[in-house]
N, C-alpha and C positions, 0 to 999 in steps of 0.2 A: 922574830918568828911569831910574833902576837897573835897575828890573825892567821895563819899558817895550821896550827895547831887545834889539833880536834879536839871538839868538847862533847856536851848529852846534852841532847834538844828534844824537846818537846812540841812539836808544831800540828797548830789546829786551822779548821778552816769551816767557816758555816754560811751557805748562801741562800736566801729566801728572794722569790719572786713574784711581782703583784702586779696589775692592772694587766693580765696575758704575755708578760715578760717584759713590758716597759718600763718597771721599776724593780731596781735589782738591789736589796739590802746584803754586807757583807760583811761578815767580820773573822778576822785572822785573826790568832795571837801565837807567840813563840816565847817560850821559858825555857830559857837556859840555866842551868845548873851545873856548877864550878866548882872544883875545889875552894878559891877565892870567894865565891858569893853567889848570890843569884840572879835573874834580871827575868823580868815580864816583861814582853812588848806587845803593845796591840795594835792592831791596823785594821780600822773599820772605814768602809766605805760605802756612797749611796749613788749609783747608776741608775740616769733615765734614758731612755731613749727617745728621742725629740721625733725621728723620724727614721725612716731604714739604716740613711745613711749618718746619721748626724748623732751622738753622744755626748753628755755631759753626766763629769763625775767630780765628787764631791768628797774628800777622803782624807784619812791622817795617820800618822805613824807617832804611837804615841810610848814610851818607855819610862820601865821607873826599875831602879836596881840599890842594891846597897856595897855594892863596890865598883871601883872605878880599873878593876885588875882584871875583869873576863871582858867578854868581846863585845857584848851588848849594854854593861853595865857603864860603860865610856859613853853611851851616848843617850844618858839616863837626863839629861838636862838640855837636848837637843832634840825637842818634840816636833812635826812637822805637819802642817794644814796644806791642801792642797786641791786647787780646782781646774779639772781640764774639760777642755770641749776635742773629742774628737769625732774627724770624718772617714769615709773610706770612699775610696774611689777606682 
């Protein structure tokens, strides 16, 4: 029941926009706090918009913890880069 189990989180969220909303700066982070340990994650990201329909984002999910016993501190050495193009139609 690892991940089943409630913990105390901390979660943030900051979004800034530039060029009339064509570029969209973002950054998240969540800290959780364990009896075990504790664990910072951040997830910043960078959205442009190409055109009405068309997006491209640019982003990461990054974590650092000093135990491997709460829910977020397991994925402290599994950091993530990530680039998508989406459309809507």
């Amino acid at each position: 029941m690892f991940f089943g189990e409630i913990g105390d989180y901390i979660l943030a969220r900051a979004e800034y926009s530039l060029l009339r909303g064509g570029l969209k700066l973002e950054l998240g982070g969540l800290i959780e706090l364990g009896d075990e340990g504790n664990a910072v994650s951040f997830m910043p990201s960078l959205t442009y918009k190409i055109k009405d329909l068309v997006t491209f984002q640019l982003g990461g999910f990054l974590v650092t913890g000093n135990s491997s016993k709460i829910k977020f501190g397991t994925f402290k050495n599994d950091n993530i880069l990530f680039c998508a193009f989406k459309t809507d139609f």
